[in-house]
N, C-alpha and C positions, 0 to 999 in steps of 0.2 A: 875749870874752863871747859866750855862744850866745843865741839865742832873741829876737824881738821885733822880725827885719831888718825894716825898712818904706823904699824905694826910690822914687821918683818921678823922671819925666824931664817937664820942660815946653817948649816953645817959647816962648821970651820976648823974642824980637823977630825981625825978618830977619835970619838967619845965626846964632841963641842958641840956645842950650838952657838950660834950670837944672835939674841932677839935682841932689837931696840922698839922702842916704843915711845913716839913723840905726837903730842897736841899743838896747838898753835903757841904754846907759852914754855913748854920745857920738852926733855926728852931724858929718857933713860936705855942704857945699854947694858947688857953684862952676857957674860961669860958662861953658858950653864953647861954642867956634868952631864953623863949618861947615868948615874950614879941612881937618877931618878925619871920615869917613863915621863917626862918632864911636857913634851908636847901635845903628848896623848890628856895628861892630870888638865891641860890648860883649856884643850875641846872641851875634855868633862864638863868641868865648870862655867866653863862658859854657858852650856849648852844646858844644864841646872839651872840656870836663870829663866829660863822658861816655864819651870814647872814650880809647885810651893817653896823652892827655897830661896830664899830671900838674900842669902850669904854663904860666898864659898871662901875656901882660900885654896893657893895652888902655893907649893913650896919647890922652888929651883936649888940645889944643891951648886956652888962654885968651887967647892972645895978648897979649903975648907969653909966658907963662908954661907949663907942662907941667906939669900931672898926671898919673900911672902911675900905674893899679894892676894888682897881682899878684897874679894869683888862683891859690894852690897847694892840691891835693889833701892832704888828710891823711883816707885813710881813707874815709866818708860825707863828711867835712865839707871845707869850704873855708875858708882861711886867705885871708883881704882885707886888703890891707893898699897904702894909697895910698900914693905919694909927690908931694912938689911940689919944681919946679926954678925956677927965677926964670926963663929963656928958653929956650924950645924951640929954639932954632936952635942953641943950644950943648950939650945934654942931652938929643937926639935918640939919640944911643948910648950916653950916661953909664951907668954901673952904678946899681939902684937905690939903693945904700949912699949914692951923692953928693949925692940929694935930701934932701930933708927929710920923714922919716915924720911924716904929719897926720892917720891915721886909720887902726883898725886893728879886726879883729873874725873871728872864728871863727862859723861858720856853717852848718849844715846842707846841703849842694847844692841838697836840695830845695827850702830856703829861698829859697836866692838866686836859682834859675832858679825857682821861682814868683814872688817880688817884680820881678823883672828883665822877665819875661812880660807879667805885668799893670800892669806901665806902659806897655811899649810898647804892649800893645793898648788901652790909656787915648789913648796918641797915636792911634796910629791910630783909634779909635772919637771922638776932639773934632776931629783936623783931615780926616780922609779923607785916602786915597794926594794926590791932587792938592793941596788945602788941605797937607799936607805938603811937598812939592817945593816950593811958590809962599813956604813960610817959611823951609825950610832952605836952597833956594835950588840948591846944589851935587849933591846927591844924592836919590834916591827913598826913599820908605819901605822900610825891609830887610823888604820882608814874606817873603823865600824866609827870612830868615834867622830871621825869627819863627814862622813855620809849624816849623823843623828844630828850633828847642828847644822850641815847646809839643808836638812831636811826642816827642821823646826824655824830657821833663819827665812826658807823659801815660803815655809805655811804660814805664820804668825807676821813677818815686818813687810812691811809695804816700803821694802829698799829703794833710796832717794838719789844715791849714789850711779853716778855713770858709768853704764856699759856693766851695770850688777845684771852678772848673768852667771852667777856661783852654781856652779855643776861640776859632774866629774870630768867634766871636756875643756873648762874654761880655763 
């Protein structure tokens, strides 16, 4: 389904996040560890859709359990599609076919690297770099890695979305 991605990451305790991630047709929630620079791996990827690679995956640790998702080029748009594994320590190399498909949705690039954007700079604008570190605990605010896709988000997609005004200020 295209159209209506809405994306949120929150810090929900020391060492949590809760991203949900809903389209006009379903939604998905979970739980993710500091165990992995998890929101930092998600800009990456995202922001690798811009240049030759065609397919990423980002893995969220829940502990013990593993979420994947796969983010594949089709075109403008992007093919999402999570998987879930019951333990990470056994489904760290598994193919995604082993997991369990839990959410799945077609998307516009520009979409997801604007919803993807303006969450993280939602973290970063309620915790600050610092206030960030002292909840996730393990790693820094990805802010290099949120500057390279509001940078590539700002040069490449002619954003359709209202009041896209993705900067460090917004």
């Amino acid at each position: 389904m295209t159209g209506d991605l809405r994306f949120s990451w929150e810090l929900s305790g020391s060492g949590w996040a809760t991203y949900r991630i809903a389209d006009g047709g379903s939604e998905r929630t979970d739980i993710v560890s500091y165990c992995t620079d998890a929101l930092s791996d998600l800009l990456h990827a995202v922001a690798k859709l811009y240049g030759a690679a065609d397919s990423q995956r980002v893995s969220f640790d829940l502990e013990p359990a593993e979420v994947r998702w796969r983010l594949r080029s089709q075109g403008t748009d992007v093919e999402i599609i999570i998987y879930r594994f019951p333990d990470t320590s056994t489904s760290w190399n598994a193919p995604d076919d082993e997991g369990t498909r839990c959410w799945h949705s077609t998307q516009p690039r520009s979409t997801l690297s604007h919803v993807v954007t303006k969450a993280a700079e939602t973290v970063l604008r309620t915790h600050g770099e610092a206030g960030y570190l002292e909840k996730w605990r393990q790693h820094s605010f990805p802010s290099s890695a949120l500057d390279t896709l509001r940078r590539l988000h700002q040069q490449d997609d002619e954003c359709r979305h209202e009041n896209c005004q993705v900067s460090a200020n917004s």
